[in-house]
Legacy VTK file of the C-alpha trace (Angstrom):
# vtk DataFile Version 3.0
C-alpha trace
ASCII
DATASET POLYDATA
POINTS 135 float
179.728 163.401 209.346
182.090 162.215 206.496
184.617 161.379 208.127
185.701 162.366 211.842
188.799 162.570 213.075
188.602 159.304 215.174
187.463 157.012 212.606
189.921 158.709 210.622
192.834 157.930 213.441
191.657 154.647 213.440
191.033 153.312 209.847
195.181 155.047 209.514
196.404 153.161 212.492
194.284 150.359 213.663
192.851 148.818 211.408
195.579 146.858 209.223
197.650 147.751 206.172
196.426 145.700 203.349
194.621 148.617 201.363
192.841 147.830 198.212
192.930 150.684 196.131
189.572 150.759 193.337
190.549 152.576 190.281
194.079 151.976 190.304
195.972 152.025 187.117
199.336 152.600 185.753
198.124 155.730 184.377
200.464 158.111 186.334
198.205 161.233 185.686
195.346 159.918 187.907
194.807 161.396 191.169
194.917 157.498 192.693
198.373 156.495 191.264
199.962 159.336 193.467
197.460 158.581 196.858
198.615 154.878 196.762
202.237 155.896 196.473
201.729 158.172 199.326
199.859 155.257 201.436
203.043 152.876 200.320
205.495 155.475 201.927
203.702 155.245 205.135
203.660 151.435 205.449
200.565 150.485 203.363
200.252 147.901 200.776
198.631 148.745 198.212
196.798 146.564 195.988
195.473 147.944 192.897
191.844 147.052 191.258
191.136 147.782 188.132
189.337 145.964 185.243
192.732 146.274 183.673
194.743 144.062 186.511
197.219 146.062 185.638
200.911 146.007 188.511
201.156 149.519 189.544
203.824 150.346 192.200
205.237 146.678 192.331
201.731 144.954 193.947
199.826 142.814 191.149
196.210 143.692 190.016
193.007 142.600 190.483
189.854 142.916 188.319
188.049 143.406 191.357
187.716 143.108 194.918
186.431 139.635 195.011
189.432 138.209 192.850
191.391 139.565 195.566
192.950 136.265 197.715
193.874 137.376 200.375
192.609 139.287 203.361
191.652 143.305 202.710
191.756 145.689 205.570
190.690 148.451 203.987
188.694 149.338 200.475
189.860 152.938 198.883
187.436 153.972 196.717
188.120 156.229 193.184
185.461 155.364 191.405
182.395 157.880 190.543
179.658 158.310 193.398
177.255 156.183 191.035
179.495 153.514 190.982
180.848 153.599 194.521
177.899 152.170 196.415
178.231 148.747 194.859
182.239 148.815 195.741
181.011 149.705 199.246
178.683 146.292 199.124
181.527 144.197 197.908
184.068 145.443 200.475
181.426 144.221 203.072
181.210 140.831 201.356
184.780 140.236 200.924
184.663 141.186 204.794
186.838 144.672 204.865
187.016 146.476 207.928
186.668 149.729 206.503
185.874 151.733 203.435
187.346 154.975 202.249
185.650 157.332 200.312
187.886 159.411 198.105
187.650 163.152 197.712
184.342 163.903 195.918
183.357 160.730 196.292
179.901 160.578 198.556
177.313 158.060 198.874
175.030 158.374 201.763
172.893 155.540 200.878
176.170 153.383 200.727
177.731 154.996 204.256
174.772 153.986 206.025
174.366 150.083 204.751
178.620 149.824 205.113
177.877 151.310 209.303
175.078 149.083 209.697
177.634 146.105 208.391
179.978 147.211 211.082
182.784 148.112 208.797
183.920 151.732 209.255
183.371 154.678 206.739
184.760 157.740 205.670
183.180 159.422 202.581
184.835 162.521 200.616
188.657 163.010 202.682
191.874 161.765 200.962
194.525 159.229 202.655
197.130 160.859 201.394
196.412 164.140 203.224
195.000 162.796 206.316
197.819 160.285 206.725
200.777 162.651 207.524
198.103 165.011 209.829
198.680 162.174 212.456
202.184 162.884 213.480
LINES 1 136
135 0 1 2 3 4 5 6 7 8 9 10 11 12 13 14 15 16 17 18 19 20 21 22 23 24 25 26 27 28 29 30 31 32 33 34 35 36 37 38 39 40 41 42 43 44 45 46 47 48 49 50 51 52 53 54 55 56 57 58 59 60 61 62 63 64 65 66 67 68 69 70 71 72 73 74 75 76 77 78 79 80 81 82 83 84 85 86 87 88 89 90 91 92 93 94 95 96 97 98 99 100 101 102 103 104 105 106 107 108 109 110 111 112 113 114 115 116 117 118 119 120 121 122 123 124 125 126 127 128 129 130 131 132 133 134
């Protein structure tokens, strides 16, 4: 299972709101620059990481998860599904609680290792969509 509706609950409502966002730009036209406005709306901060370390949304940059210096709840992943299993590693070692696995974006290799870390997983399901579901 990708992503059921409990793990979904709780990586939404438990789990903290310090969400580091992989593959977010300033570039307006990609699908994460909307999903981490959506996540801001409902609480979240969103930190973008990007080789660019660009500020998107008013939250500075980071090249990448481990330049990050403070704590991370939760790792949302919008990179490709070749890429995404080594995200998934470093969100471990950085010591995230949970990884999110954008839409289209499935690893089962990855999903497995991150469970066996104890962080929670969801693989191919959106924030943005799930997030208002809750009520």
């Amino acid at each position: 299972m990708h992503g059921d509706q409990a793990t979904i609950r709780k990586i939404l409502t438990e789990l903290g709101d310090t969400w580091a966002v992989v593959g977010l730009s300033s570039n307006e036209e990609r699908p994460a620059y909307g999903v981490a406005a959506v996540l801001k709306r409902y609480g979240k901060r969103v930190v973008p990481v990007h080789p660019k370390a660009e500020t998107v949304h008013g939250e500075k940059g980071y090249a990448s998860l481990a330049d990050i210096p403070f704590e991370v709840d939760v790792v949302d992943v919008f990179v490709n599904s070749d890429l995404a299993g080594s995200v998934a590693d470093e969100a471990v070692a950085i010591g995230a609680k949970a990884v999110w696995y954008q839409l289209g974006v499935i690893d089962e290799a990855a999903c497995g290792r991150t469970r066996a870390a104890g962080l929670d997983m969801v693989m191919d399901r959106c924030p943005a969509i799930e997030i208002p579901r809750l009520g």
